[in-house]
C-alpha positions as CSV (number, residue, x, y, z in Angstrom):
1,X,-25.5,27.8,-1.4
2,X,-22.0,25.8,-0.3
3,X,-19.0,25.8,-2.1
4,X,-16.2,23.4,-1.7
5,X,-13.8,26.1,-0.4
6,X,-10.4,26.2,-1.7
7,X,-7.2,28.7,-0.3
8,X,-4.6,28.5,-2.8
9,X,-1.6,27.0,-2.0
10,X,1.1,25.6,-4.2
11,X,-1.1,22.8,-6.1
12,X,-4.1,23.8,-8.9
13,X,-6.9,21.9,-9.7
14,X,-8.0,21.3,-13.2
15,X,-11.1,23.2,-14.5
16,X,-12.2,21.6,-17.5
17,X,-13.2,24.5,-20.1
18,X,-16.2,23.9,-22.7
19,X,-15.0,23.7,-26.1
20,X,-18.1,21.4,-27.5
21,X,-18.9,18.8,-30.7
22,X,-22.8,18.5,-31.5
23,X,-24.9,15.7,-32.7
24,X,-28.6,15.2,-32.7
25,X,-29.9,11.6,-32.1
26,X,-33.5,11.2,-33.5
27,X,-35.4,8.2,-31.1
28,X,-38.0,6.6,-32.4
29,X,-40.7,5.6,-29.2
30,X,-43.9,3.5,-29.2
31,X,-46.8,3.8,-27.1
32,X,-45.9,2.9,-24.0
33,X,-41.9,1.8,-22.3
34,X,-39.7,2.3,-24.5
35,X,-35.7,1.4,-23.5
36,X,-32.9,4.1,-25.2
37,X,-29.5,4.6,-25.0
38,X,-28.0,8.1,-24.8
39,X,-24.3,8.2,-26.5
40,X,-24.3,11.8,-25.8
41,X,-24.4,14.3,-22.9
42,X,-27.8,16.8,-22.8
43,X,-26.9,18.0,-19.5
44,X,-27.1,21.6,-21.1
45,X,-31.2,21.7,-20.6
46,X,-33.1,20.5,-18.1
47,X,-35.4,17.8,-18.8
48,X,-38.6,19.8,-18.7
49,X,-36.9,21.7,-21.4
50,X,-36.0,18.5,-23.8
51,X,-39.3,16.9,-23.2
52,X,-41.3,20.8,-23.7
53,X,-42.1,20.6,-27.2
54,X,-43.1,16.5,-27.2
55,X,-46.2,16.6,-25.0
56,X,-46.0,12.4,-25.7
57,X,-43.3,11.9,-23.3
58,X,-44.7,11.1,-19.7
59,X,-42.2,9.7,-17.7
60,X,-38.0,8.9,-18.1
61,X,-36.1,6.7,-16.0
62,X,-32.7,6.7,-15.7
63,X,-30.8,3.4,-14.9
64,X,-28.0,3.6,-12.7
65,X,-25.4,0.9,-12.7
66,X,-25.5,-0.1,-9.0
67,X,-22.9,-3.1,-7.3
68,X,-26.2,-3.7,-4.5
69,X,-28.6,-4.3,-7.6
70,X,-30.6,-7.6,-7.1
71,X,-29.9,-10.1,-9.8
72,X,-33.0,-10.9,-12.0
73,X,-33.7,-14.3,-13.5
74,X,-35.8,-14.8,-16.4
75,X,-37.1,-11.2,-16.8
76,X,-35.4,-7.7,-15.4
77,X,-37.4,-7.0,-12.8
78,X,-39.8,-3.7,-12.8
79,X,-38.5,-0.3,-12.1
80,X,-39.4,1.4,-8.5
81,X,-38.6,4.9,-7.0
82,X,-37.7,2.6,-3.9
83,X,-34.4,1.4,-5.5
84,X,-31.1,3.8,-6.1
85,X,-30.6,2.0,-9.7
86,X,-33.6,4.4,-10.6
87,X,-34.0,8.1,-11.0
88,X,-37.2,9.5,-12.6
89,X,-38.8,12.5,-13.5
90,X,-42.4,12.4,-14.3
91,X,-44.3,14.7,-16.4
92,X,-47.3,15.1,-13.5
93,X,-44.5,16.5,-11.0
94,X,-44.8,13.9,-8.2
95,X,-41.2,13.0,-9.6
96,X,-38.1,15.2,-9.6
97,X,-34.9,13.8,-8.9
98,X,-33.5,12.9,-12.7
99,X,-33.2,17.2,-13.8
100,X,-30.3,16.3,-16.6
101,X,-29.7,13.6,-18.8
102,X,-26.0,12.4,-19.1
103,X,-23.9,10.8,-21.8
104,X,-23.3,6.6,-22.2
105,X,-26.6,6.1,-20.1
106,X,-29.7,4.5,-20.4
107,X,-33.2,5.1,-20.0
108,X,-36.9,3.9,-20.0
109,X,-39.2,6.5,-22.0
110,X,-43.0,6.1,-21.2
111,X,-45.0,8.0,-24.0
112,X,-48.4,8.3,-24.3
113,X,-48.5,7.5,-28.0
114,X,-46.1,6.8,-30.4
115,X,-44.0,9.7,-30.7
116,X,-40.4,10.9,-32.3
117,X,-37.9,12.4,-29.8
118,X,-35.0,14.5,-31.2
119,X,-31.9,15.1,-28.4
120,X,-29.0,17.6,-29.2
121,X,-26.2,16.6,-27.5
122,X,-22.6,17.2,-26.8
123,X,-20.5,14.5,-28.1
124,X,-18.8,12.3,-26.2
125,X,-16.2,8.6,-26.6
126,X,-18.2,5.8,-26.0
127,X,-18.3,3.9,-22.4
128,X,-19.7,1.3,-20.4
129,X,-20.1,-0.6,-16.9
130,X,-20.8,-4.2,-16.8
131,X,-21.4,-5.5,-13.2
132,X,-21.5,-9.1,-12.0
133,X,-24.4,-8.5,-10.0
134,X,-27.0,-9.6,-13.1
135,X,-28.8,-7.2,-14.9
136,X,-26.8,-5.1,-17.3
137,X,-29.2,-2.5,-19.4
138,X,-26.8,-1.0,-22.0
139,X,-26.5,0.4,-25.6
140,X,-23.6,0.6,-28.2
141,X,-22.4,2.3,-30.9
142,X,-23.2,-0.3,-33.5
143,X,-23.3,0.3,-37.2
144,X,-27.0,0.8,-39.1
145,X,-30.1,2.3,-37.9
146,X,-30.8,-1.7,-36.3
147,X,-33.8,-2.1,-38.9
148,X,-32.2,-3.1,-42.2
149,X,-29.5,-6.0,-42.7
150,X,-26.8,-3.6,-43.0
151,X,-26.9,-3.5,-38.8
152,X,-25.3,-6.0,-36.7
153,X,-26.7,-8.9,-34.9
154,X,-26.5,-8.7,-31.0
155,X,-24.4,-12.2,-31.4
156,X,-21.7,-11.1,-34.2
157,X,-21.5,-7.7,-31.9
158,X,-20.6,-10.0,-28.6
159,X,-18.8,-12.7,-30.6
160,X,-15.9,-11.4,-29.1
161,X,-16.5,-10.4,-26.0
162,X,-14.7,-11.1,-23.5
163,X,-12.7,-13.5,-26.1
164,X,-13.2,-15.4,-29.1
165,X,-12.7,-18.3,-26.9
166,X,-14.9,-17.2,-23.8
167,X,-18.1,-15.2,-25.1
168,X,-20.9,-13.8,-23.1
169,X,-23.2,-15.6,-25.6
170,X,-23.0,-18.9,-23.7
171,X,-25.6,-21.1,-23.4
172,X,-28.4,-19.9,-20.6
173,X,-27.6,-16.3,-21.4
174,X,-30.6,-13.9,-22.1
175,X,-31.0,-10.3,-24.0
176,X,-34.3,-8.5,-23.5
177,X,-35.4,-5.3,-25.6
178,X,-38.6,-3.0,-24.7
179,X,-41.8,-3.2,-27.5
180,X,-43.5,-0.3,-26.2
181,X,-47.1,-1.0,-24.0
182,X,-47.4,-1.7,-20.5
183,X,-44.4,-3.7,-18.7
184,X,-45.3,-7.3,-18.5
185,X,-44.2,-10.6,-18.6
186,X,-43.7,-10.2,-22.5
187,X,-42.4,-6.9,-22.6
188,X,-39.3,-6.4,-22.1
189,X,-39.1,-8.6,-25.0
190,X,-36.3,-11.8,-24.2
191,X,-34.9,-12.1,-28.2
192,X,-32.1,-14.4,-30.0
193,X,-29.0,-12.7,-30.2
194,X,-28.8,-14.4,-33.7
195,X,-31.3,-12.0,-35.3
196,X,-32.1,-9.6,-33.4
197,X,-30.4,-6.4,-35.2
198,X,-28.6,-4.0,-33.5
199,X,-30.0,-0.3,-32.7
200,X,-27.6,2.0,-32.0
201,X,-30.5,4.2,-30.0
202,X,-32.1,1.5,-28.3
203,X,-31.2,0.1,-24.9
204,X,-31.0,-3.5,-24.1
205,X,-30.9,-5.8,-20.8
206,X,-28.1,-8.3,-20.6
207,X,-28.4,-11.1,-18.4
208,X,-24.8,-11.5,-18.3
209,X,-22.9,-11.6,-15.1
210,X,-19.7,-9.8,-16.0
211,X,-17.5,-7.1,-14.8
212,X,-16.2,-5.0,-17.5
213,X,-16.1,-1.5,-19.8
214,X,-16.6,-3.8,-22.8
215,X,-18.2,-1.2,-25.4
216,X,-17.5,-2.7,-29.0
217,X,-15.4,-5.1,-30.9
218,X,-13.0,-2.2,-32.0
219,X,-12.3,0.3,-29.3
220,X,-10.6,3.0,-28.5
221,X,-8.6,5.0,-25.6
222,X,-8.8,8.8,-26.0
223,X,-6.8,10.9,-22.9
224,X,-10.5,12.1,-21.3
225,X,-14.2,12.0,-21.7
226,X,-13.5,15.1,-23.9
227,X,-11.8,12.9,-26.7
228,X,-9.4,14.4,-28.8
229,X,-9.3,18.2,-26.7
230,X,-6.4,20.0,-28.0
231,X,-7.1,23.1,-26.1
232,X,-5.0,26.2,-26.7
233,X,-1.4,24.4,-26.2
234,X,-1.7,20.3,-26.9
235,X,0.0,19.8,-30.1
236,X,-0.1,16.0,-30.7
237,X,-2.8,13.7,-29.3
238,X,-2.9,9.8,-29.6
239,X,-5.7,7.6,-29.9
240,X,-5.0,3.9,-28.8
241,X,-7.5,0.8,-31.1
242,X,-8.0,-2.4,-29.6
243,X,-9.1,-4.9,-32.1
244,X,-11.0,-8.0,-29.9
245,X,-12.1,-9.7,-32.9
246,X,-9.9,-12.8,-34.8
247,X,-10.2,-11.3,-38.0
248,X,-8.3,-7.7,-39.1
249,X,-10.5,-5.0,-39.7
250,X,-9.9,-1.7,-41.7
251,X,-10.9,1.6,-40.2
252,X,-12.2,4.4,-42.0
253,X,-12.0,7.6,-40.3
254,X,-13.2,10.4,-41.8
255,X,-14.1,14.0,-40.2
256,X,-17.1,15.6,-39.9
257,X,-18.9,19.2,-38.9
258,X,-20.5,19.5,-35.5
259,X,-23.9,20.8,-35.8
260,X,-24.1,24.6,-34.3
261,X,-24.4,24.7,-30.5
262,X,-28.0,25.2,-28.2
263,X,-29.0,28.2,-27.1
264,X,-26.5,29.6,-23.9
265,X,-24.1,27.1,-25.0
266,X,-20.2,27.9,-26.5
267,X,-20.9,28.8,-30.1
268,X,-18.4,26.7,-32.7
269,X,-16.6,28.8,-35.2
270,X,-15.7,25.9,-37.4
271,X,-14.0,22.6,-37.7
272,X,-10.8,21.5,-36.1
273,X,-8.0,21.8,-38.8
274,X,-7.2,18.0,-38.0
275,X,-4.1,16.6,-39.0
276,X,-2.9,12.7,-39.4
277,X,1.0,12.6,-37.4
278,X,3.2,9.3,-38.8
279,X,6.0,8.7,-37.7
280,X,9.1,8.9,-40.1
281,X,11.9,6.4,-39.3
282,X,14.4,8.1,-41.9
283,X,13.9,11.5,-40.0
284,X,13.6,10.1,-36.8
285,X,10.1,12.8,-37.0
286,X,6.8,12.8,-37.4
287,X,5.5,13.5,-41.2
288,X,2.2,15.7,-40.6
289,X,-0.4,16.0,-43.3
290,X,-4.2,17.5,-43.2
291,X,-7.1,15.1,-42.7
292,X,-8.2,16.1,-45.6
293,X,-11.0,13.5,-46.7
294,X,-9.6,10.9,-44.0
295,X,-7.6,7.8,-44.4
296,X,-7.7,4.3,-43.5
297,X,-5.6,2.0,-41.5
298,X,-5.7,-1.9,-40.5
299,X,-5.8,-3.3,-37.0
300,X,-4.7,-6.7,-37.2
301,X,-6.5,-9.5,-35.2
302,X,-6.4,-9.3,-31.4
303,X,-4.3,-6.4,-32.2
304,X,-3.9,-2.7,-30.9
305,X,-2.7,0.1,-32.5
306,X,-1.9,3.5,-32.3
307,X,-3.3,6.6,-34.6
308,X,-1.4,10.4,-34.0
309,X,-2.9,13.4,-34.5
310,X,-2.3,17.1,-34.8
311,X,-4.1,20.4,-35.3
312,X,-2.7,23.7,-37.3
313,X,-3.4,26.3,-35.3
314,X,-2.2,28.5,-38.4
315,X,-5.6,28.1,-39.8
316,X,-7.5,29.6,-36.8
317,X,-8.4,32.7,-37.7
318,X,-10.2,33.6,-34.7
319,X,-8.0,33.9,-31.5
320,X,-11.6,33.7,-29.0
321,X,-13.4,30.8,-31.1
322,X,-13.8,27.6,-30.4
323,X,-12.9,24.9,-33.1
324,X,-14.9,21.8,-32.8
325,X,-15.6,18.9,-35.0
326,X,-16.4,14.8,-35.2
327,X,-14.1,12.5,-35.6
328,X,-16.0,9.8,-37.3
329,X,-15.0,5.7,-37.3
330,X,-16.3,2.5,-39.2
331,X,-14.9,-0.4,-39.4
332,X,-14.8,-2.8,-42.0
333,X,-17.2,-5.7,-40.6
334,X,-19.6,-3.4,-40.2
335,X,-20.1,-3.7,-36.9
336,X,-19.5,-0.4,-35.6
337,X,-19.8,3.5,-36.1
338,X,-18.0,5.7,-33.2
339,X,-17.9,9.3,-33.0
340,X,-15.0,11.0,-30.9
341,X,-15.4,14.4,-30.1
342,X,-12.2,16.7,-31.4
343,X,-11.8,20.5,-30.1
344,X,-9.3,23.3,-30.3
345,X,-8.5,26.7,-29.2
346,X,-6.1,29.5,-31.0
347,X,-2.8,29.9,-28.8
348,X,-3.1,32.5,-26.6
349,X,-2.7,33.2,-23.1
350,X,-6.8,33.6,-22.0
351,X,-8.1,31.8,-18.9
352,X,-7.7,31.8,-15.2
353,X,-4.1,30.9,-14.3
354,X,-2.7,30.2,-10.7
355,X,0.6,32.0,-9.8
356,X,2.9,30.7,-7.5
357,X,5.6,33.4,-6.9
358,X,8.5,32.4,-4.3
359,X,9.9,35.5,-2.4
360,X,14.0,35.0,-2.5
361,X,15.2,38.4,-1.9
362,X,14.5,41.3,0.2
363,X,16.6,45.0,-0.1
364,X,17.7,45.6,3.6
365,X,16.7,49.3,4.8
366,X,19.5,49.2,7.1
367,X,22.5,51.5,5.7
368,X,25.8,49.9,4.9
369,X,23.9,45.9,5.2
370,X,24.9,43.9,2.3
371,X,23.2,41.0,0.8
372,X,19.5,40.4,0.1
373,X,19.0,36.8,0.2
374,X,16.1,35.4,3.0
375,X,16.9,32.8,5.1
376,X,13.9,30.8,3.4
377,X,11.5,31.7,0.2
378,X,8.2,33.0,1.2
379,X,5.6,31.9,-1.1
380,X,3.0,34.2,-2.6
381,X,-0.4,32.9,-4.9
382,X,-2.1,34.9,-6.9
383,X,-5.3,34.3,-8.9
384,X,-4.8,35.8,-12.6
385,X,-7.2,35.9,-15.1
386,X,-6.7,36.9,-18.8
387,X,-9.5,37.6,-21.4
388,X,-9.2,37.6,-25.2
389,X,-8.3,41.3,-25.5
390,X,-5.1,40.3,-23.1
391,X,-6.8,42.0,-20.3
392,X,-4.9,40.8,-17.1
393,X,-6.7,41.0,-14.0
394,X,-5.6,39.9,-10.5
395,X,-9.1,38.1,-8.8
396,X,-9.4,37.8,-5.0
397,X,-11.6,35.1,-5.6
398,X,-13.7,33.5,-8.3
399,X,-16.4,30.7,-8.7
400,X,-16.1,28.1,-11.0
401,X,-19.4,25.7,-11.8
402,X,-22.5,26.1,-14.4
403,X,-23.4,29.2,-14.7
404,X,-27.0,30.9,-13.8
405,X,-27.4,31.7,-17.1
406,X,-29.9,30.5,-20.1
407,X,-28.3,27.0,-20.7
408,X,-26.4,26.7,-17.9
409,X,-22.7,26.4,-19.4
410,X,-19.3,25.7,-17.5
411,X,-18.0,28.9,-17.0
412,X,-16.2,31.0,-14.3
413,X,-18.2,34.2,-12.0
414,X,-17.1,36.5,-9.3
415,X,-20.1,36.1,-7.1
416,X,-21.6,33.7,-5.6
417,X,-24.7,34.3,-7.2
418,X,-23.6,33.4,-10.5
419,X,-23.3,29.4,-10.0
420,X,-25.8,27.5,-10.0
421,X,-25.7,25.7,-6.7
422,X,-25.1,21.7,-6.8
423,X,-28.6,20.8,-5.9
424,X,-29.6,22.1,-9.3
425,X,-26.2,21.4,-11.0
426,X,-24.5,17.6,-12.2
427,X,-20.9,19.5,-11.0
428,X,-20.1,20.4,-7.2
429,X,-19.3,24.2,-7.7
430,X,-16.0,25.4,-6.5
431,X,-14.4,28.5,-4.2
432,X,-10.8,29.7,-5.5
433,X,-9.6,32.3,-3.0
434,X,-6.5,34.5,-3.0
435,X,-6.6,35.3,0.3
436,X,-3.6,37.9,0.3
437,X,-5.7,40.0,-1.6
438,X,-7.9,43.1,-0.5
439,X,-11.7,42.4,-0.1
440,X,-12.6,43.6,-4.4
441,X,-13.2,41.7,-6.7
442,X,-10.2,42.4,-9.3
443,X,-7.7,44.9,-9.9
444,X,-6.4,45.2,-14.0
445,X,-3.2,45.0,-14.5
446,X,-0.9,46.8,-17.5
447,X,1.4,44.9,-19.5
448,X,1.3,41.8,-21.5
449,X,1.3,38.1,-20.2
450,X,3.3,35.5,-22.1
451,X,6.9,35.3,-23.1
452,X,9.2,38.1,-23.2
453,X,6.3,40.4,-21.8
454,X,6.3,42.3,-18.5
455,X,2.9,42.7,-16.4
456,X,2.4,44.7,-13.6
457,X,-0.8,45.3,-10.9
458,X,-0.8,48.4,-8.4
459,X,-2.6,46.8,-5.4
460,X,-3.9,49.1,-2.6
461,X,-5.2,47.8,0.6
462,X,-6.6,50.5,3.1
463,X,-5.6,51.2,6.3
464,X,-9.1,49.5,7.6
465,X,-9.5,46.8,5.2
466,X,-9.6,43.2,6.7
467,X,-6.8,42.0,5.0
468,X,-4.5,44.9,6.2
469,X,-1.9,43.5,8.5
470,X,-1.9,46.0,10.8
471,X,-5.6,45.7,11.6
472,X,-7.0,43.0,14.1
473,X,-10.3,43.3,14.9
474,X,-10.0,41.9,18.6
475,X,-7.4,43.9,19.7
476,X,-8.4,47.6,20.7
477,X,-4.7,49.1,20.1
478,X,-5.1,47.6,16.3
479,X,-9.2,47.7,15.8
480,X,-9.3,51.3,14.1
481,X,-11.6,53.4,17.3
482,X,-11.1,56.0,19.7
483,X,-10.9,54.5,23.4
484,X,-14.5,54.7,23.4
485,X,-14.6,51.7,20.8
486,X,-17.1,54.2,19.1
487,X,-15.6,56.9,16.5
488,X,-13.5,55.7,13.6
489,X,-9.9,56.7,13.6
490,X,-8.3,57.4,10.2
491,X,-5.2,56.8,8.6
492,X,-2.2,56.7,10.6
493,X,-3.6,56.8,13.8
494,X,-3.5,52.9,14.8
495,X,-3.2,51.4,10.9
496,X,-1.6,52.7,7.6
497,X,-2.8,52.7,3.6
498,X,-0.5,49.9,2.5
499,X,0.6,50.0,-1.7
500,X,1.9,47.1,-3.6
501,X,3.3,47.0,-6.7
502,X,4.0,43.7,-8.1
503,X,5.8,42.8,-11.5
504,X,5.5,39.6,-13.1
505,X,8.8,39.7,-15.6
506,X,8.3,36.7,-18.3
507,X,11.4,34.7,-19.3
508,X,11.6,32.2,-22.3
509,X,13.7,30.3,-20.0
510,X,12.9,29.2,-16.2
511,X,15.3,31.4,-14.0
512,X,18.5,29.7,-12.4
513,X,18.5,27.3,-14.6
514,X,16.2,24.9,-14.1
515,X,14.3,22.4,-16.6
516,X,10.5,22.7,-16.1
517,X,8.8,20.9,-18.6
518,X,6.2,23.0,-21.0
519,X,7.8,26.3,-20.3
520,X,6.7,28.7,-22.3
521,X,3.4,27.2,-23.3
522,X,1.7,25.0,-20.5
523,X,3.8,26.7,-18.0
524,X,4.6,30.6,-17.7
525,X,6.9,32.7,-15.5
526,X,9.7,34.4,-14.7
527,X,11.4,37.1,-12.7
528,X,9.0,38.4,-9.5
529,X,9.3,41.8,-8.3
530,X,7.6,43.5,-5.7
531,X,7.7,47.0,-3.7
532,X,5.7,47.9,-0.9
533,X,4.9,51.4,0.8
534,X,3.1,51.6,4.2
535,X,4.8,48.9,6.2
536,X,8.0,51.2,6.7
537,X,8.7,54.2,6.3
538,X,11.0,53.4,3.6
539,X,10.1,51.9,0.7
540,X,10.3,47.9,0.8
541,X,11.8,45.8,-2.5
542,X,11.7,42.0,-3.1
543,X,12.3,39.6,-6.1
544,X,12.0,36.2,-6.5
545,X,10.9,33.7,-9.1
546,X,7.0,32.7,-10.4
547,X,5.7,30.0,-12.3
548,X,2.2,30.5,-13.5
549,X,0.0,27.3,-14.6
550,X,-3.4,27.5,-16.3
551,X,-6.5,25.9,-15.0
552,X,-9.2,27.1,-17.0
553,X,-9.1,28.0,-20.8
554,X,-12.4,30.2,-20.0
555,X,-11.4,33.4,-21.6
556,X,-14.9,35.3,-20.0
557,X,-15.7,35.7,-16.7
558,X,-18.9,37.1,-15.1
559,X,-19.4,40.4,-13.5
560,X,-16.6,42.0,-14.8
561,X,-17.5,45.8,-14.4
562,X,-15.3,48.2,-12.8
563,X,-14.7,47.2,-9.1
């Protein structure tokens, strides 16, 4: 298996943590090709497992938006294994390559008969590519099931796109949709924009040369493909609307349960306890008030807006859960029905955090020698790792990817082993070393992490462990053998036991002074203290500053068992 391999150093990566929203999407198919659009991510399973109780389903093709694709003219052109804008999996086996199915993508569906395909999936805002090249085969989140009158047409859903002035819908352009049979010169199906109803599950080819995200005539801008993701510390999150169209529209959003989570997936505890942020001119604050049943609010034409939101964390109950829930959106001209996915964590300090201590001061051994500040810092990182029982325990490495387990969930492992590798996984796994640390796994710490708490970690490295300075494995003075390079030598004869102690003191303020921007929440640290026995035969002390930054909110980690 490869890793990307990471030392630590002063910056962290983001690891995005799994907090999830669940929706099931019920797809009608017909004998034959049928063309769908997936909203949602159903990465979690496989797609043996999706397809394993629908014996129907033959083949699935995923389409993937490629700049090289060759432009068709009156009909998209067949699918073929040969091109990269395909990946298929076929029932019989003599195709592999699509394992997962992903969120805002489309597919072709061959069933033997006509068939009903139910797909849990994780929640997701909507998105879109449109490329220049020719043939576009997309979906949207368009109001109505696409089969009674209360759905959109295709041509009052692109009326506005890219303008009111300039639409897509010119003259010459052409919009196919798949009937179900054999692929053909009638099927995909060209259809008039006019009357042909939207269908919020179907897919559909455009014949549009355009580059754009267009996704709806009302969108929206949420900070990442996780939507509105509070996590254990984000107190306000905004939501930006963009009304294309030349008539105001009303918006009601309302909030809704996610559906309970697939097997080996996070379980949700209950729904986000949303709340609507205005801002108060008279108080120069934000008034904040529950969701409660939802609210409304008017985008005016080819206008944008902005709508706040909060969460109150006071009505978590569970400091381990996950909160999840659907934000749900309609507009007024019917034309649309978006789901953004809303999540939230209790406050507390779980995850895996990177330390960055800076090593400022150093207690001379010397008698009578004044003054104990070095000549430069001497940075130190530190891997730290707390679970929901505040639990603190130093890692010398970890791996971070989807888990080997039943559903194959984002999580964190100490082993190799415990990742799937990226040949079976849609996310490169990743390496975090500490490489400072002796060759075990952890070491628990005792104390408390998070403001105004102390938390300290005994750290031994024996005198024939890799990582102890005194040992170097080429050099025979330093490599731990008698002068016959074949009996071991022990402890004290060319290398010593080494002991660490070191203290992470938390501040509510950053030390000297300084202004750092979340302290206390996003950011934690303090005062750093360390003593070391076995380097001298004195006992060493230094101090310094640390800053700690999480980068998972993860509060379980794999193979924890006493090291």
């Amino acid at each position: 298996m490869k890793f990307s391999f990471l030392f630590l150093t002063g910056a962290a990566l983001s690891i995005v943590s799994a907090p999830a929203q669940w929706v099931t999407k019920t797809y009608p198919l017909a004998t034959g090709w049928n063309g769908i659009w997936m909203p949602g991510d159903a990465s979690y399973a496989t797609v043996q497992d999706l397809v394993a109780a629908n014996a129907n389903i033959t083949e699935i093709w995923r389409w993937n938006p490629n700049p090289d694709q060759v432009q068709f003219s009156q009909t998209p052109s067949a699918p073929t294994t040969s091109s990269d804008e395909w990946t298929v999996w076929k029932k019989d086996g003599s195709e592999t390559q699509l394992s997962r199915l992903v969120g805002n993508s489309s597919y072709l569906v061959r069933c033997s008969a006509a068939t009903s395909w139910p797909i849990k999936q994780l929640a997701v805002p909507p998105a879109a590519v449109w490329l220049i090249s020719g043939a576009n085969f997309l979906g949207f989140p368009g109001a109505g099931s696409g089969t009674t009158t209360t759905s959109p047409t295709l041509g009052s859903y692109l009326a506005s796109y890219p303008s009111a002035s300039t639409t897509v819908l010119a003259p010459g352009a052409k919009i196919y949709k798949y009937i179900g049979g054999d692929l053909n010169a009638s099927n995909p199906m060209l259809v008039s924009p006019n009357s042909e109803r939207l269908d919020p599950t179907k897919a559909y080819w455009f014949q549009i040369p355009t580059v754009s995200n267009f996704t709806a005539p009302v969108e929206y801008e949420v900070p990442s493909s996780a939507g509105l993701a509070f996590g254990r510390t984000q107190t306000a999150i905004t939501a930006g609307v963009t009304n294309r169209s030349t008539s105001a529209v009303t918006l009601t959003v309302t909030v809704e349960a996610s559906e309970t989570a697939p097997d080996g997936q996070t379980g949700v505890t209950g729904g986000v306890p949303l709340t609507r942020r205005i801002f108060n001119s008279a108080t120069n604050a934000y008034d904040e008030t529950p969701m409660g049943g939802g609210f409304t609010v008017t985008i005016p034409a080819s206008g944008r807006a902005n709508m706040d939101f909060g969460v109150d964390r006071s009505a978590m109950t569970s400091s381990s859960a996950y909160y999840a829930s659907i934000l749900r959106i309609k507009d007024s001209g019917n034309l649309t029905d978006v789901i953004l996915p809303v999540s939230a964590q209790a406050a507390t300090t779980a995850g895996l955090w990177l330390a960055s201590a800076s090593v400022t001061n150093v207690a001379s051994t010397v008698p009578g020698a004044t003054g104990t500040t070095t000549a430069q810092p001497f940075p130190l990182i530190f891997l730290v790792h707390v679970d929901t029982a505040g639990t603190a325990r130093l890692l010398s490495q970890v791996f971070v990817g989807r888990l080997a387990t039943a559903g194959n969930p984002l999580g964190l492992g100490l082993y190799e082993n415990t990742i799937l590798p990226h040949a079976q996984s849609d996310i490169p796994p990743r390496r975090y070393v500490s490489c400072q640390l002796p060759m075990i796994p952890y070491i628990v710490g005792t104390g408390t992490v998070g403001t105004g708490g102390t938390v300290a970690w005994d750290i031994s490295i024996p005198f024939n462990d890799p990582t102890n300075p005194f040992v170097h494995t080429y050099h025979p003075d330093h490599d731990n053998l008698d002068a016959s390079f074949a009996l071991p030598l022990q402890n004290g004869d060319e290398s010593y036991s080494i002991a660490r102690t070191c203290t992470f003191a938390f501040t509510s303020a950053p030390p000297g002074g300084a202004t750092v921007a979340g302290w206390g929440s996003t950011v934690l640290g303090g005062v750093y203290s360390e003593t070391l026995r076995g380097l001298n035969s004195k006992t060493l002390s230094v101090s310094g500053a640390f800053a700690m930054r999480r980068i998972s909110e993860n509060p379980s980690i794999l193979n924890v068992t006493t090291p």
